[in-house]
C-alpha positions as CSV (number, residue, x, y, z in Angstrom):
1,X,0.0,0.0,0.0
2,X,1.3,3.3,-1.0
3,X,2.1,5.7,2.1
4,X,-0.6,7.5,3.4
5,X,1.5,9.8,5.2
6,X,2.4,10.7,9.1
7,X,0.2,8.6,11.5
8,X,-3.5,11.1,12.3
9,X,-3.4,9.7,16.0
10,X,-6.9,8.1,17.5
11,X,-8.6,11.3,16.7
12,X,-9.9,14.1,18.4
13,X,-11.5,14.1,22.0
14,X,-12.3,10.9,23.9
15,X,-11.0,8.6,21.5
16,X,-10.2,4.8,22.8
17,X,-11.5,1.3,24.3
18,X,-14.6,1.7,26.0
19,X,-14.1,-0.2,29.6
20,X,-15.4,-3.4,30.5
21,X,-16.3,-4.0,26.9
22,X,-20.1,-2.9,26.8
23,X,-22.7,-4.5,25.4
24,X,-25.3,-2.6,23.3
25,X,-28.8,-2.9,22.2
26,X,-29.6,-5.3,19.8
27,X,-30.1,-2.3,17.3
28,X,-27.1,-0.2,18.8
29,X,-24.6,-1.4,16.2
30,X,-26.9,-1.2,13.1
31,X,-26.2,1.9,10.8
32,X,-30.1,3.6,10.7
33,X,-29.9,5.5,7.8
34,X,-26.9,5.8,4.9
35,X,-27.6,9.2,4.1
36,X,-26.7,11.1,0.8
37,X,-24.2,9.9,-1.9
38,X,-20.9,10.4,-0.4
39,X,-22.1,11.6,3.0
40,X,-20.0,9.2,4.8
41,X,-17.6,6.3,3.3
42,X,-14.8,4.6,4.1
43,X,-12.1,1.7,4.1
44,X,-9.2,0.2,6.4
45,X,-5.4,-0.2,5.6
46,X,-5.8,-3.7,6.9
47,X,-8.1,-6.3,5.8
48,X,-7.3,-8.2,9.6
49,X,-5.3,-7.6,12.0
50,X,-3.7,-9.4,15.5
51,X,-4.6,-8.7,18.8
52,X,-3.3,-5.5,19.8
53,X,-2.1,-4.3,16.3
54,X,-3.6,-1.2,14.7
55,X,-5.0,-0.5,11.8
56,X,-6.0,3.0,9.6
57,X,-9.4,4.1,8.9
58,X,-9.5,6.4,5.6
59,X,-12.6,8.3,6.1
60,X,-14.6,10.8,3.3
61,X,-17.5,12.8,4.3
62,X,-19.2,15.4,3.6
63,X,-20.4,16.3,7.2
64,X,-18.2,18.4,9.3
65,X,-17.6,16.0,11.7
66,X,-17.9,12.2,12.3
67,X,-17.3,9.8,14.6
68,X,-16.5,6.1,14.7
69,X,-17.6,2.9,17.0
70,X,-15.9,-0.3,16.7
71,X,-18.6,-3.5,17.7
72,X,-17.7,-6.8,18.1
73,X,-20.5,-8.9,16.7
74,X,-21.3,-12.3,17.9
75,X,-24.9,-13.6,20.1
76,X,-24.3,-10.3,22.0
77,X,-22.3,-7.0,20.1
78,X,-20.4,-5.9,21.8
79,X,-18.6,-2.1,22.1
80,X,-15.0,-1.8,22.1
81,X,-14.1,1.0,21.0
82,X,-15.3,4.8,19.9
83,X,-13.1,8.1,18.9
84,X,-14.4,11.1,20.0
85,X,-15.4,13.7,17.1
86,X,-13.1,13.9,14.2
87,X,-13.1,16.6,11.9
88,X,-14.5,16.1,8.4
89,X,-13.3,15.9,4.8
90,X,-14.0,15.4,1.7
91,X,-11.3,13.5,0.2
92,X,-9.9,13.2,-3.6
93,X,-12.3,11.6,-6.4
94,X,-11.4,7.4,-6.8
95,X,-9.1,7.0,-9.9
96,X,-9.1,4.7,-12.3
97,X,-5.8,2.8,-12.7
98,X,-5.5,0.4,-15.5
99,X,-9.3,-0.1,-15.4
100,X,-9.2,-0.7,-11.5
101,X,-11.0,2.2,-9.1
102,X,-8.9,2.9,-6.4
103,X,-8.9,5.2,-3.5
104,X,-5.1,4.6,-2.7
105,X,-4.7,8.1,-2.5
106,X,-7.0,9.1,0.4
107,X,-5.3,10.4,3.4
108,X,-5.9,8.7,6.8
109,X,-8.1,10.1,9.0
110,X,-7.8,7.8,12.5
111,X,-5.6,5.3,13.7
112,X,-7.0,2.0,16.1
113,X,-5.2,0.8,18.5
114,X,-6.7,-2.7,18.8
115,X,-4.9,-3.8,22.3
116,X,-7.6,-5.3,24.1
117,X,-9.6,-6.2,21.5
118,X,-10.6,-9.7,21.2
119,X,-10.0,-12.2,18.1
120,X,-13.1,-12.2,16.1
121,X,-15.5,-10.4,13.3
122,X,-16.0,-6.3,13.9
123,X,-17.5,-3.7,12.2
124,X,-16.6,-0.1,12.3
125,X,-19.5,2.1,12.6
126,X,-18.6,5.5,10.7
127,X,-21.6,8.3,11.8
128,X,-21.5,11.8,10.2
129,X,-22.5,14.6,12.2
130,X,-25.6,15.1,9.3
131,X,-26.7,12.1,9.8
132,X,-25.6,9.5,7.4
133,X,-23.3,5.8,8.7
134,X,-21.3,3.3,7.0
135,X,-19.7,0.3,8.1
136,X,-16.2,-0.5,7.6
137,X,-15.5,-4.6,8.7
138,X,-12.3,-5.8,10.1
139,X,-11.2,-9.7,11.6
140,X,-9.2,-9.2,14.4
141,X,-7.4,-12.7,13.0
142,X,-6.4,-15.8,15.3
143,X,-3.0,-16.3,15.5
144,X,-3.4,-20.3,15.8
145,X,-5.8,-22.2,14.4
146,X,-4.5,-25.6,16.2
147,X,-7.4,-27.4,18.2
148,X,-10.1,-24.7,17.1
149,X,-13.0,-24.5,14.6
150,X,-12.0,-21.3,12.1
151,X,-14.3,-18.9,11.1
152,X,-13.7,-17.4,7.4
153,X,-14.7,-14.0,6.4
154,X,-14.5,-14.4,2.4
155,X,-13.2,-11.0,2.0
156,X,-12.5,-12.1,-1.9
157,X,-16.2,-12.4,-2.7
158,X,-17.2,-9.6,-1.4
159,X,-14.1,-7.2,-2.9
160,X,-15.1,-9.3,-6.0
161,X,-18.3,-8.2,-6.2
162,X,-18.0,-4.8,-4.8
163,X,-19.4,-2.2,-7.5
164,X,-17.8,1.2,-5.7
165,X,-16.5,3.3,-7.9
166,X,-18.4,1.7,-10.8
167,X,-16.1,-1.5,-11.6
168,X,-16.2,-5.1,-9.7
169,X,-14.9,-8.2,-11.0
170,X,-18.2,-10.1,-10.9
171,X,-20.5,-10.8,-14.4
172,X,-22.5,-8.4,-14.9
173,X,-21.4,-5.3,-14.0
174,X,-19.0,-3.0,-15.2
175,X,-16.1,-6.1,-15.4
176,X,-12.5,-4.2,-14.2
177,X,-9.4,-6.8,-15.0
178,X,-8.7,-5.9,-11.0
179,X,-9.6,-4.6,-7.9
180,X,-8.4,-3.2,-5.0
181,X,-8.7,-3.6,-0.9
182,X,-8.0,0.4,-1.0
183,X,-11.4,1.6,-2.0
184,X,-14.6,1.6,0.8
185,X,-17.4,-0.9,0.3
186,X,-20.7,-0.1,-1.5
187,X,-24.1,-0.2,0.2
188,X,-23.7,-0.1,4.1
189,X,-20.3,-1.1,3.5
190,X,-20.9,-4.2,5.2
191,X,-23.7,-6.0,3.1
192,X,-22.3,-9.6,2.5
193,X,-21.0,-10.1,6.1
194,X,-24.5,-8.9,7.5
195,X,-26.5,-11.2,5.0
196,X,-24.3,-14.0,4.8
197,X,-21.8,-14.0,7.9
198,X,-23.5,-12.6,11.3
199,X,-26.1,-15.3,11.9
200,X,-23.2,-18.0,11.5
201,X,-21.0,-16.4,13.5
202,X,-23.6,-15.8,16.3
203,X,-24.3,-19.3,15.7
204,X,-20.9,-20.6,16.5
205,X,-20.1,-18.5,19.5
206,X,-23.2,-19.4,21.1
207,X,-22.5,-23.4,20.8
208,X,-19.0,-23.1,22.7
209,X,-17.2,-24.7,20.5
210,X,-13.5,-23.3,20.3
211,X,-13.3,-21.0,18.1
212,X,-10.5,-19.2,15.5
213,X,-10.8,-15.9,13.4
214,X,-9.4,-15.9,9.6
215,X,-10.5,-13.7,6.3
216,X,-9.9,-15.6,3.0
217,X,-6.9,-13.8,2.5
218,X,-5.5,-14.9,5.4
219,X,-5.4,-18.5,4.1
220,X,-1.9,-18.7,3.4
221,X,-0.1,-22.0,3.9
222,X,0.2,-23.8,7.4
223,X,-2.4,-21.0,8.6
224,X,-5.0,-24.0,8.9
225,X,-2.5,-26.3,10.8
226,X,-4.2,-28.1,13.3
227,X,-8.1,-26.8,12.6
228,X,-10.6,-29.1,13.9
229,X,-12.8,-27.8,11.4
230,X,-13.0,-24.8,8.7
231,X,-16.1,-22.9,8.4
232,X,-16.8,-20.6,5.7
233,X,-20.4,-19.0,6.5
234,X,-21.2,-16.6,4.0
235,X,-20.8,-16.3,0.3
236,X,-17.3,-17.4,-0.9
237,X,-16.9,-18.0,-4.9
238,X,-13.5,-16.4,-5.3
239,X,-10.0,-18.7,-4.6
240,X,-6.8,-18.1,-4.8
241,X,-4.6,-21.1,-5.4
242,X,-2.6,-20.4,-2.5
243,X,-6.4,-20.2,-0.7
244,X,-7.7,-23.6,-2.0
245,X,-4.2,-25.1,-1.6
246,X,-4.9,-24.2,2.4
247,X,-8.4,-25.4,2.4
248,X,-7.1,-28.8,0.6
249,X,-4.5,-29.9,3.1
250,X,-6.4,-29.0,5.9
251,X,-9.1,-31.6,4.8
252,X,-6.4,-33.8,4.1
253,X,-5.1,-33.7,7.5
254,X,-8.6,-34.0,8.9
255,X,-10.8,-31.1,9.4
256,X,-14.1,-31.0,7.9
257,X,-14.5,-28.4,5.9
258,X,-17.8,-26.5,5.9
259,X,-19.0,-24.2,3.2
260,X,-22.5,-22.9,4.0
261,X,-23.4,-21.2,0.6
262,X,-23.4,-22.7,-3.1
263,X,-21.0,-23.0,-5.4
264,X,-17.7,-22.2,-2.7
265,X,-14.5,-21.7,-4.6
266,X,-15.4,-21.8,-8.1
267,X,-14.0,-18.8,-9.2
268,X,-10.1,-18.5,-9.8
269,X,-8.2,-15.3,-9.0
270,X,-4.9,-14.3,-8.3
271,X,-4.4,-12.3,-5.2
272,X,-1.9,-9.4,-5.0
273,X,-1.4,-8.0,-1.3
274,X,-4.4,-6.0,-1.6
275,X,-5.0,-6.8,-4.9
276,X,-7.5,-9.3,-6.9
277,X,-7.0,-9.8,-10.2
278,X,-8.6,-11.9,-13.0
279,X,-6.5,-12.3,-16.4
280,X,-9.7,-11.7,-18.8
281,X,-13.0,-12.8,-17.5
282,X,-12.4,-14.9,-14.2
283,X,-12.5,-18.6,-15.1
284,X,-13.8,-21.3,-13.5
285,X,-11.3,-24.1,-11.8
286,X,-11.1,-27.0,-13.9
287,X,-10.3,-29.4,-11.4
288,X,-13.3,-30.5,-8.3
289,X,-12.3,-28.5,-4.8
290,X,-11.8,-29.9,-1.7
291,X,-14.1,-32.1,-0.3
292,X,-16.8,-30.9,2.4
293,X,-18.7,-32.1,5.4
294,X,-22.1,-33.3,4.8
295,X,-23.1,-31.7,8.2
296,X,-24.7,-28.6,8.5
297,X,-23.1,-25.5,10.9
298,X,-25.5,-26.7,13.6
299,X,-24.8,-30.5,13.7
300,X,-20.5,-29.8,13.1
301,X,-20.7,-27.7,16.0
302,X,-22.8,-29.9,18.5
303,X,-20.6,-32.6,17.3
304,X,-17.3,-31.3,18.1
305,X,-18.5,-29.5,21.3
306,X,-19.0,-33.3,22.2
307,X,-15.9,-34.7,20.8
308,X,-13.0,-32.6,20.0
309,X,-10.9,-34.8,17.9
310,X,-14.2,-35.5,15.1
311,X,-13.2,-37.6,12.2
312,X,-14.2,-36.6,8.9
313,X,-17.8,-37.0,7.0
314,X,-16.6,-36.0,3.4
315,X,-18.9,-35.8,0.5
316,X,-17.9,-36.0,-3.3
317,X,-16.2,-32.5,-4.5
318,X,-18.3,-31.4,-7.0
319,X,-17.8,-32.4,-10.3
320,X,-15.2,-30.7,-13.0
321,X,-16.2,-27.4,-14.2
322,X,-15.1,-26.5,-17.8
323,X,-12.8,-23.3,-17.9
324,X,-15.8,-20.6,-18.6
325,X,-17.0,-16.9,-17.4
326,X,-17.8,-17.0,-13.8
């Protein structure tokens, strides 16, 4: 990522963790209205992060002033974190960069300091002082996935299909040959974790089963080591090789592997730091995937709760896909 500049701090006024961790109202952490075009948008320098690392939020509004609330979501969200009032801008137009939309450029506006913070999904609430929200998601990421069940926030699917700017990767919009972690989200800014993701992961706190934090981009290899199981909740059509290379050896070394929405990994990209790229239209993987459990979240969870070295239940990978359009 190109530099941004000279760290902005936590922002202005009462910025920082919020003690004891509060939890809010079930509607506390929901964004009630997005507001104008461009009245509040934003993105993170880091897709996850560890425990205790921080990240950059980069922040445009139109409002004067905005503030920002950090929830961890599970069965109960929970606050972590809030800045006080930050001043607002309006920051440069998106270019377009050999067909990809990027907001590289942007200046930071906050900096989060995530000590404290425990492994897991969040979302960043952004709220302009005129009324309009976004959400900006971050994993705080596990740093072992030995012994636990992983969670997987498929960050690729939903930069893949993310139409800010004008350009995503997905058929049927305006197709860009890349795209780019350095832009915000469009709609809430959080639309395929809240449709696909939250229930899951609610799901899978609640059971007690022991738990581990990864996005898709995350999967690089040995990150899986040890995983009693690998759980992909939402949405998740875009690989990697070096992704379905990770998801493969971890079935081979016994953990089912879970994938909660059709048609998981049939889509082939190439992933670039914060980069996805497709060379022409993204094709389809020739070859069948990894196997998968036949169980559904619920059973895989009540299972392992009650035995914590499960063996496998594979079904069939699904059958070869000729090369074509995804």
């Amino acid at each position: 990522m190109a530099d941004k500049g000279a760290d902005p701090g936590t922002g202005a006024g009462a910025a920082g963790p919020v003690p004891g961790r509060r939890q809010v109202r079930r509607a506390a952490w929901r964004v009630g209205a997005q507001g104008g075009e461009h009245e509040i948008e934003g993105y993170a320098d880091r897709v996850s992060v560890l425990p205790g690392e921080r990240f950059r939020l980069l922040v445009s509004t139109t409002a004067p002033a905005f503030t920002a609330r950090a929830f961890r979501m599970g069965v109960r969200p929970e606050l972590v974190w809030r800045s006080g009032n930050v001043p607002g801008a309006r920051q440069a137009e998106p270019l377009t960069v050999g067909g990809m939309v990027t907001a590289a450029h942007w200046k930071p506006s906050l900096t989060v300091d995530t000590t404290g913070w425990r492994e897991g999904a969040y979302l960043v609430r952004l709220d302009a002082s005129t009324g309009g929200g976004r959400y900006v998601p971050i994993t705080v990421r596990s740093s072992s996935a030995r012994g636990r069940v992983v969670l997987v926030n498929a960050v690729t699917t939903w930069q893949a299909h993310n139409r800010w700017g004008g350009r995503d990767l997905a058929e049927g919009g305006t197709q860009a040959p890349k795209v780019t972690f350095d832009r915000p989200y469009d709609g809430t800014g959080a639309d395929f974790f809240t449709a696909y993701e939250r229930r899951a992961v609610a799901m899978a706190e609640r059971s007690g089963a022991p738990l581990a934090y990864l996005t898709s981009v995350d999967l690089t290899p040995g990150a899986l080591r040890g995983a009693l199981a690998v759980v992909s909740p939402g949405w998740d059509a875009y690989w990697s090789p070096e992704m379905r290379a990770a998801l493969t050896r971890a079935g081979q070394d016994g953990a089912d592997l879970a994938f909660l929405h059709p048609g998981p990994g049939r889509t082939r990209i190439g992933l670039y730091g914060r980069l996805i790229r497709c060379e022409g239209p993204c094709p389809r993987w020739e070859t069948p995937g990894p196997p998968r459990t036949s169980l559904g979240l619920h059973a895989l969870l009540r299972r392992i709760t009650r035995s914590p070295a499960p063996s496998p239940r594979l079904l069939p990978a699904p059958a070869s896909t000729p090369l074509a359009p995804a």
